[in-house]
C-alpha positions as CSV (number, residue, x, y, z in Angstrom):
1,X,-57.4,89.4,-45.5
2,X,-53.9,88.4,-46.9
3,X,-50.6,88.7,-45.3
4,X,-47.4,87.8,-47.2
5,X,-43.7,87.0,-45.3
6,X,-40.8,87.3,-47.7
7,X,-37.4,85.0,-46.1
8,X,-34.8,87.1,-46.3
9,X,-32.4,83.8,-46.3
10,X,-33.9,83.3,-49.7
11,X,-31.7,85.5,-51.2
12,X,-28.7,84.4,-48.7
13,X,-28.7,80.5,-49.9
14,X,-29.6,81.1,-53.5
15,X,-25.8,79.9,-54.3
16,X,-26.0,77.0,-52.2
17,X,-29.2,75.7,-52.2
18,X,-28.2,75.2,-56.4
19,X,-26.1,72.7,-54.7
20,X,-28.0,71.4,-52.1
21,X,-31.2,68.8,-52.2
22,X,-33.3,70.7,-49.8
23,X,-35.6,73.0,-51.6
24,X,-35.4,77.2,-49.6
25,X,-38.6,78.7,-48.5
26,X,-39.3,82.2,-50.3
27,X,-42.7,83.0,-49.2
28,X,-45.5,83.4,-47.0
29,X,-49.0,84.1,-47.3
30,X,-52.2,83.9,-45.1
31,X,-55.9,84.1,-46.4
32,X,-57.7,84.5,-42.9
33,X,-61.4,84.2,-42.3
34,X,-64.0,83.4,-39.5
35,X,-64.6,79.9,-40.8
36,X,-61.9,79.0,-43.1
37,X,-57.8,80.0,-43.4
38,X,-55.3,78.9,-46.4
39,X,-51.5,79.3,-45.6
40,X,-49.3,79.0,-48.8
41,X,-45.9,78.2,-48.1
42,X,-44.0,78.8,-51.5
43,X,-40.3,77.1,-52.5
44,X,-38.0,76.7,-54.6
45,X,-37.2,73.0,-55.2
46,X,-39.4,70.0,-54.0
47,X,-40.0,70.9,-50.4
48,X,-40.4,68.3,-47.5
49,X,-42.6,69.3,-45.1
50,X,-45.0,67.7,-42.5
51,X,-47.9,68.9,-40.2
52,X,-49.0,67.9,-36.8
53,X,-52.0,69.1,-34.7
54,X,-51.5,69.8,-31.2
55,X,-54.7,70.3,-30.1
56,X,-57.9,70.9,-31.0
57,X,-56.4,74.7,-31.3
58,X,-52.6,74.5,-32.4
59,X,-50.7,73.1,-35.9
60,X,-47.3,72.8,-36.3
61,X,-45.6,73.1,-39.7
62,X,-42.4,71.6,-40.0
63,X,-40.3,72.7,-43.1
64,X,-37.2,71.1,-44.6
65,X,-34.9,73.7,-44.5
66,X,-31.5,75.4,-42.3
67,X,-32.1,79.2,-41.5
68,X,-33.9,82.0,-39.9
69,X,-37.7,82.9,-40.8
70,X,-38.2,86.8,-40.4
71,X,-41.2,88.7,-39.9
72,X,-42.4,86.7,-37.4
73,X,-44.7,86.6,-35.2
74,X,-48.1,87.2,-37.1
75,X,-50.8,88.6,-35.1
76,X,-54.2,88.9,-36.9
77,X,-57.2,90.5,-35.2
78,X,-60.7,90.4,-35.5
79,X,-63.2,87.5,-36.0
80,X,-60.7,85.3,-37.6
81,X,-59.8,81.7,-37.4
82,X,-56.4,81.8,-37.3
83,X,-55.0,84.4,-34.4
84,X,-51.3,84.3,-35.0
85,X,-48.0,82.4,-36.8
86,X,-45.3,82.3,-34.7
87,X,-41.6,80.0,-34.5
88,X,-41.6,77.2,-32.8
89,X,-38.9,75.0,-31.5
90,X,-37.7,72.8,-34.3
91,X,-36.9,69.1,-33.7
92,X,-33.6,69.1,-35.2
93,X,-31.6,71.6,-36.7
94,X,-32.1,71.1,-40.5
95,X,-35.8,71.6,-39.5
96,X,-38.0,75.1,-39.5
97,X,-41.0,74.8,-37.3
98,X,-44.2,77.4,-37.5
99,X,-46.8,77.1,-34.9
100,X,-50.6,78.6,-35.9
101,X,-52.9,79.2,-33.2
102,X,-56.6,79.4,-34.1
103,X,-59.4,81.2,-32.2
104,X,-61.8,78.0,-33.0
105,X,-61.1,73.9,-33.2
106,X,-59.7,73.3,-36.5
107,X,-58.8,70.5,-38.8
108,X,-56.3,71.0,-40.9
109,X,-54.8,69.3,-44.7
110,X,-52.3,69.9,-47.5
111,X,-51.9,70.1,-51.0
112,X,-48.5,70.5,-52.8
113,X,-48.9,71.9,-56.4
114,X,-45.6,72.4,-58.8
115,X,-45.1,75.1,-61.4
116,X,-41.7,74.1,-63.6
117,X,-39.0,74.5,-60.7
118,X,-40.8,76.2,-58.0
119,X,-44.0,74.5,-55.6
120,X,-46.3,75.5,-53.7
121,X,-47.8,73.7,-50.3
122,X,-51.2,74.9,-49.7
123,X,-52.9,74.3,-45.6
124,X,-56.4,74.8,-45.7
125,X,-58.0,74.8,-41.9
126,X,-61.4,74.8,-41.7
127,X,-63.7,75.7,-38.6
128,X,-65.1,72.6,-36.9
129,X,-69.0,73.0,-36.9
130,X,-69.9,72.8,-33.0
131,X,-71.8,70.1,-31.7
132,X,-75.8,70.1,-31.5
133,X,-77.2,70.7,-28.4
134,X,-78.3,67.7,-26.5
135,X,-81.9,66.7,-27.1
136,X,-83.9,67.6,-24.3
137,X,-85.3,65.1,-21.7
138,X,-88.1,63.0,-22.4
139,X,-90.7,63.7,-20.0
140,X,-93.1,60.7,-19.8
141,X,-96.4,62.3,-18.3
142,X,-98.0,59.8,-16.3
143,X,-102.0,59.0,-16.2
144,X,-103.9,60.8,-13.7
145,X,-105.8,58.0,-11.4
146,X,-109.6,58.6,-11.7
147,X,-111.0,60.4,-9.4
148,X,-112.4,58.3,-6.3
149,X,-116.5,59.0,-6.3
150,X,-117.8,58.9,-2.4
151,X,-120.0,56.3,-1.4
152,X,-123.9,56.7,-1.4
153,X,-125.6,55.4,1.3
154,X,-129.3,53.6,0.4
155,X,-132.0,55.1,3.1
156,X,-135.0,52.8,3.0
157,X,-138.3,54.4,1.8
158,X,-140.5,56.2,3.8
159,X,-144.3,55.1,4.5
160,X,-146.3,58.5,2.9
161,X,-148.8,57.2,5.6
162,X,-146.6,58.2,9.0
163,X,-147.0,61.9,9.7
164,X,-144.0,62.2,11.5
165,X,-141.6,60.6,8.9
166,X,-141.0,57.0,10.1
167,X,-142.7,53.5,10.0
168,X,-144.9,52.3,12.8
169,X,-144.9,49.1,12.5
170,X,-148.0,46.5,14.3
171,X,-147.1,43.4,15.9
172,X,-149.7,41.1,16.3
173,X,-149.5,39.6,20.1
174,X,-151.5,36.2,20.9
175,X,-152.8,35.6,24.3
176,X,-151.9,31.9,24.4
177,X,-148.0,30.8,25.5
178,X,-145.7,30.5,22.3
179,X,-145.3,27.2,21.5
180,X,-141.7,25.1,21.9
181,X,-141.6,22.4,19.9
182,X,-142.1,19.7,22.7
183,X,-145.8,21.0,23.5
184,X,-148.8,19.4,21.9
185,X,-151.9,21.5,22.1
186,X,-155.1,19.4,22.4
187,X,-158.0,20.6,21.0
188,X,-161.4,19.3,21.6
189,X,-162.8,17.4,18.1
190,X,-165.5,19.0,16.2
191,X,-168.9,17.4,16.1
192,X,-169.8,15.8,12.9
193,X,-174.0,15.7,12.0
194,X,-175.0,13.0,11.1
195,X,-178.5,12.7,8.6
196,X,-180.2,10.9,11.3
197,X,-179.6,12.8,14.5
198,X,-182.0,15.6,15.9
199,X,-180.7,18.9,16.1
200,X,-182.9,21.6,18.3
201,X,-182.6,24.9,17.7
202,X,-183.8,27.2,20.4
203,X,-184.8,30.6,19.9
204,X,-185.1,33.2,21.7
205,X,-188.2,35.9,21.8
206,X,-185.8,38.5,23.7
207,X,-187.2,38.0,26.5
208,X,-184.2,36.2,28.0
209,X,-185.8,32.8,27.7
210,X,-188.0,33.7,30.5
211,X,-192.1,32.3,30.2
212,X,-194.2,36.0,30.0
213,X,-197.6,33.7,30.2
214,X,-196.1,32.0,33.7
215,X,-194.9,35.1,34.8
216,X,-198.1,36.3,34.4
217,X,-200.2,33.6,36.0
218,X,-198.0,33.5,39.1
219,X,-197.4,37.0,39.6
220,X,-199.5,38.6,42.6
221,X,-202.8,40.6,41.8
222,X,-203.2,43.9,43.3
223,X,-206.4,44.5,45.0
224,X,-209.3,47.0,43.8
């Protein structure tokens, strides 16, 4: 969208600015978009001119040049970057100051072209891209400790013997005192055989060793 301002003190200092070596300010005109906005300022004579951001969302143009600017201020609508042109206070008198406001952070530059007599200054404000998004967080996952497995408990084996499920166990039980280590048993010596010694062997007819033939001779007769 274009917008065009026309100074009406164009006409007014024609005579004098033939004279003067300030160059007059004729026209205006605004290419606005969403992302990108060109002002042309257009003179007659080599202009002097300066720009100054004041803010991330405000420019000031200051012009070379005595007078009154009319037509001012611009309001623009819609999705545009630059939302209105407007006077500003000047920091001297032989100064012309335009403020632009922009609906976006902006940076701004200039390019002065000539064509025989008259120039041209060209801004050019172009839509700062936003800033990415801050990466997200780094998570660090942490290793699960391994699981803690419960103890098994060894039960010793059963005897298959034992009905009733446990171990009988025997203990042999002698009949003599324990020994301490300060006894001494004595024990009578065994009886060697020698070649030349008789041995006698009695046996017995199961009888009970008694003499049936003297039993018989001395026991009493019964009578017929």
């Amino acid at each position: 969208m274009k917008y065009r301002i026309t100074t009406w003190l164009a006409a007014a200092l024609m005579l004098s600015s033939l004279h003067a070596t300030a160059a007059s300010l004729s026209d205006i005109q605004v290419s606005n978009g969403d992302q990108q906005a060109r002002i042309t300022l257009s003179f007659v004579g080599e202009p002097e001119y300066s720009f100054t951001p004041q803010g991330k969302r405000l420019v000031a143009l200051d012009i070379k040049q005595t007078g009154v600017l009319q037509g001012l201020p611009l309001q623009f609508s819609g999705s545009n970057l630059v939302k209105s042109i407007r006077a500003g206070t000047p920091q001297d008198t032989q100064t012309l100051r335009l403020l632009v406001d922009l609906t976006e952070d902006g940076k701004t530059r200039a390019v002065k072209q000539q064509n025989g007599a008259n120039y041209t200054v060209v801004f050019t404000i172009n839509a700062e891209a936003p800033p990415p998004p801050p990466p997200p967080p780094v998570v660090v996952k942490r290793a699960d400790p391994p699981p803690v497995m419960p103890s098994r408990t060894t039960t010793p084996g059963r005897n298959p013997f034992s009905s009733s499920g446990h171990e009988r166990q025997t203990v042999m039980t002698s009949s003599q005192p324990a020994m301490t280590n300060n006894q001494t048993v004595t024990r009578p010596a065994a009886r060697t055989v020698s070649a030349d010694d008789k041995v006698i062997i009695a046996i017995d007819a199961g009888h009970g060793g008694r003499d049936l033939a003297r039993l018989a001779r001395t026991a009493p007769k019964r009578k017929t």
